[in-house]
KOLTOR-305441 format. One record per residue: residue number from 1; residue in one letter; x, y, z of N, C-alpha, C, O in turn. Coordinates in steps of 0.2 Angstrom, whole numbers, plus 5000, padded with zeros to 4 digits. Atoms other than C-alpha are relative to their C-alpha. Layout:
pos_code_nc1_nc2_nc3_cac1_cac2_cac3_cc1_cc2_cc3_oc1_oc2_oc3
NUM_A_X_Y_Z_X_Y_Z_X_Y_Z_X_Y_Z
...
//
This chain:
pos_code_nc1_nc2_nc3_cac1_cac2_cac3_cc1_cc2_cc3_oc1_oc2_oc3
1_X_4996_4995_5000_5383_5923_5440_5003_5001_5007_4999_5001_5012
2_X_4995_4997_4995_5398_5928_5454_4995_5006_5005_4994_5012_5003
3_X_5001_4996_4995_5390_5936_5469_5004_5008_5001_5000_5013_5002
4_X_4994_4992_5001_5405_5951_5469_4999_5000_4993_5001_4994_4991
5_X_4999_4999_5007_5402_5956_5450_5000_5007_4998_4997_5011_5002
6_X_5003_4994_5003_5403_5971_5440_5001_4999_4994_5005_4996_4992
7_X_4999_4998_5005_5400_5977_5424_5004_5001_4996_5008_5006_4998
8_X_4994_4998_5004_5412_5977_5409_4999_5000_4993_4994_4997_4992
9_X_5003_5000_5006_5411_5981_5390_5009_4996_4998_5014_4998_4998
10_X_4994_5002_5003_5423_5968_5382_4998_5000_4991_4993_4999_4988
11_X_5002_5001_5009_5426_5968_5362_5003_4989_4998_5008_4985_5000
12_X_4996_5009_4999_5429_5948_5357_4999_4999_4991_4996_5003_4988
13_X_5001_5001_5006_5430_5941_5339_4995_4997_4997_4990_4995_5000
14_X_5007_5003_5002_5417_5936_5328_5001_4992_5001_4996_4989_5004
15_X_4999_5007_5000_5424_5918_5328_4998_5000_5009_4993_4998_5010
16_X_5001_5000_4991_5424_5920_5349_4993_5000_5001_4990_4995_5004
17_X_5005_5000_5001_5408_5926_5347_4994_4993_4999_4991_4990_5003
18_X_5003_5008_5005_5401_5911_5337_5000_4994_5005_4995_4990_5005
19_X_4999_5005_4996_5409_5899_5349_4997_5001_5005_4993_4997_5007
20_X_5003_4996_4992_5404_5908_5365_4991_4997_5000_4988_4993_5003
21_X_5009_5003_5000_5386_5908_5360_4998_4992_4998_4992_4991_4999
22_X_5001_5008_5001_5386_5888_5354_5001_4996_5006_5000_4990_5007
23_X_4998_5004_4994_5393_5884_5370_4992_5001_5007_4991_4998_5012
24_X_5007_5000_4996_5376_5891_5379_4995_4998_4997_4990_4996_5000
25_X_5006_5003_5003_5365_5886_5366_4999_4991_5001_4994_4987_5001
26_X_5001_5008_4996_5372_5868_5372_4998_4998_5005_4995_4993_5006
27_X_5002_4999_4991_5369_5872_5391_5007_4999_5003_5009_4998_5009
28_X_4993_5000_4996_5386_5872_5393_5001_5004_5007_5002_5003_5013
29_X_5000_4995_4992_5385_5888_5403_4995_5003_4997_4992_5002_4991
30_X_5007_4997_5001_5370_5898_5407_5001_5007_4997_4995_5008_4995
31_X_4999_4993_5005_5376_5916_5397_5006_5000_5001_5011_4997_5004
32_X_4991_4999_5004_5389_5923_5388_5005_5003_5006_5011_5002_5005
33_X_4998_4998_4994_5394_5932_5405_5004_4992_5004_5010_4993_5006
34_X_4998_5004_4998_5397_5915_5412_5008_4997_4995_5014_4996_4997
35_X_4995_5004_5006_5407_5909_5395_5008_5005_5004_5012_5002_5006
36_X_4998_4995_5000_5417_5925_5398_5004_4999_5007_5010_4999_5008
37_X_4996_5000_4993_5420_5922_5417_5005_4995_5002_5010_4995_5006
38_X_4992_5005_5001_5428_5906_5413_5004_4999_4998_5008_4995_4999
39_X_4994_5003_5004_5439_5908_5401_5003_5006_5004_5008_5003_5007
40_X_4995_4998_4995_5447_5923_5413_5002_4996_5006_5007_4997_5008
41_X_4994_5007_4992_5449_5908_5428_5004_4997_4998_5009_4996_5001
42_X_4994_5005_5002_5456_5898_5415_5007_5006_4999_5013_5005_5000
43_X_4992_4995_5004_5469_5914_5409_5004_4998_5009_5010_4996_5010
44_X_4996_4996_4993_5472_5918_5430_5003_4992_5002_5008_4992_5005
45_X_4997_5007_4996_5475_5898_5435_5006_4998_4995_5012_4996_4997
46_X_4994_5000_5002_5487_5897_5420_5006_5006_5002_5012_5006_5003
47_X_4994_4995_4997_5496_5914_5424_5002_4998_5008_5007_5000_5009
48_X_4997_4999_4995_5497_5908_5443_5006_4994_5000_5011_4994_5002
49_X_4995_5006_5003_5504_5889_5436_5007_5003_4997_5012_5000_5000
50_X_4995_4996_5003_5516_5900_5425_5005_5003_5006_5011_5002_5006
51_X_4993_4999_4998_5523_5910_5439_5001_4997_5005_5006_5000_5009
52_X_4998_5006_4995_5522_5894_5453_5007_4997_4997_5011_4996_5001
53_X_4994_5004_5002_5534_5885_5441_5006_5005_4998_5011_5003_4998
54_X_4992_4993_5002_5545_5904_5436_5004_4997_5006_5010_4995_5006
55_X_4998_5000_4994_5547_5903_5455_5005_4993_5002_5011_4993_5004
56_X_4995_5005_4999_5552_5886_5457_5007_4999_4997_5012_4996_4999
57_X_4994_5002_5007_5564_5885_5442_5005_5007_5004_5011_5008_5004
58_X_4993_4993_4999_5572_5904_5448_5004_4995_5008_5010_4995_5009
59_X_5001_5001_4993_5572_5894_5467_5008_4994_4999_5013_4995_5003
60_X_4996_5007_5002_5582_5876_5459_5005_5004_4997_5010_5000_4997
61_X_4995_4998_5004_5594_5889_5449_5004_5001_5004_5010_4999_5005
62_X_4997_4996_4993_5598_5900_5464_5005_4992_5004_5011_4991_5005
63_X_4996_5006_4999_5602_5882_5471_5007_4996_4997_5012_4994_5001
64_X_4995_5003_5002_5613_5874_5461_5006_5006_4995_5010_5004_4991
65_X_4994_4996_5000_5623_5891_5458_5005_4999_5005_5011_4999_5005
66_X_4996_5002_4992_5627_5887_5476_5004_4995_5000_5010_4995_5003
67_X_4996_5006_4998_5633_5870_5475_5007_5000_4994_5009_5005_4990
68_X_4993_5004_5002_5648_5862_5468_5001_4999_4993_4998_4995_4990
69_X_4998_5002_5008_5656_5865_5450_5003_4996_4996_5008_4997_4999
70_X_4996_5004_5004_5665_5854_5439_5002_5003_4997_4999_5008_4994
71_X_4994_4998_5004_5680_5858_5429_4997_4998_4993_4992_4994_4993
72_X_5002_5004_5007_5676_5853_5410_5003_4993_5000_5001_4987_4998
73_X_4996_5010_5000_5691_5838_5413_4995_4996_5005_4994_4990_5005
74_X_5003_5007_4997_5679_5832_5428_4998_4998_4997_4998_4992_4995
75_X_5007_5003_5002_5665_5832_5421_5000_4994_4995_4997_4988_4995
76_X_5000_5006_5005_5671_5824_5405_5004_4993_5004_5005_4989_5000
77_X_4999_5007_4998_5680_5810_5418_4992_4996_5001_4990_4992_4998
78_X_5006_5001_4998_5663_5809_5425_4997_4997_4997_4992_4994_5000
79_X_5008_5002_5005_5652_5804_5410_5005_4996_4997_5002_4991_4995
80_X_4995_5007_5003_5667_5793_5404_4998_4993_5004_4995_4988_5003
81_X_5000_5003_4992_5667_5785_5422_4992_4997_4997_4991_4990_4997
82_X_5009_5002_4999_5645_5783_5419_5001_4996_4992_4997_4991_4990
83_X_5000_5005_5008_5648_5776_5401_5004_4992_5001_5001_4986_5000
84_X_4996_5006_4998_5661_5763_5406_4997_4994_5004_4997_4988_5003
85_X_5004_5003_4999_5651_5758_5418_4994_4996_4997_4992_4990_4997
86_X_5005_5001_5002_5636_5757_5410_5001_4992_4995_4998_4987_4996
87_X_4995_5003_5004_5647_5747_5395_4998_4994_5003_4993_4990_5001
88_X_4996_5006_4995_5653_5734_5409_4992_4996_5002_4992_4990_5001
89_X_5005_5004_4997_5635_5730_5416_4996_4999_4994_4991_4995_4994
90_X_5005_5002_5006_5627_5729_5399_5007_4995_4996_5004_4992_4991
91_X_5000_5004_5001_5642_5718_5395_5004_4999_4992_5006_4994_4988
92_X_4999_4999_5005_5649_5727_5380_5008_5001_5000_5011_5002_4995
//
């Protein structure tokens, strides 16, 4: 058990339930309190992952609002230009 703990009354499903306690009866973990403490690390390290990559993605938008836009004609010279190429070296 977590040295800093306090008590809480959580409601869980009966399926939850059922699994919780087969996962102690394996020796997985030593009580359902344990069961319990880890699938909250697991929620907190996916919500920290979730707003690690929010952050970056707001960070890379923020970026490439900054830079340099293309016209609709560049761009489609552009991807003509990468096609043509591509074409040439493949020969086609």
């Amino acid at each position: 058990m977590i040295a800093d703990s306090v008590k809480a009354s959580v409601s869980i499903s009966v399926q939850q339930d059922s699994f919780a306690r087969k996962l102690v009866e394996e020796g997985r973990y030593a009580d359902l309190s344990e069961v319990v403490q880890r699938g909250l690390e697991l929620v907190r390290e996916e919500t920290e992952m979730k707003d690690d990559n929010r952050e970056k993605l707001r960070a890379l938008l923020e970026s490439r609002m900054r830079g340099e836009f293309l016209t609709v004609g560049e761009s489609d010279a552009q991807i003509a230009a990468m096609i043509a190429k591509k074409r040439a070296a493949l020969g086609l």
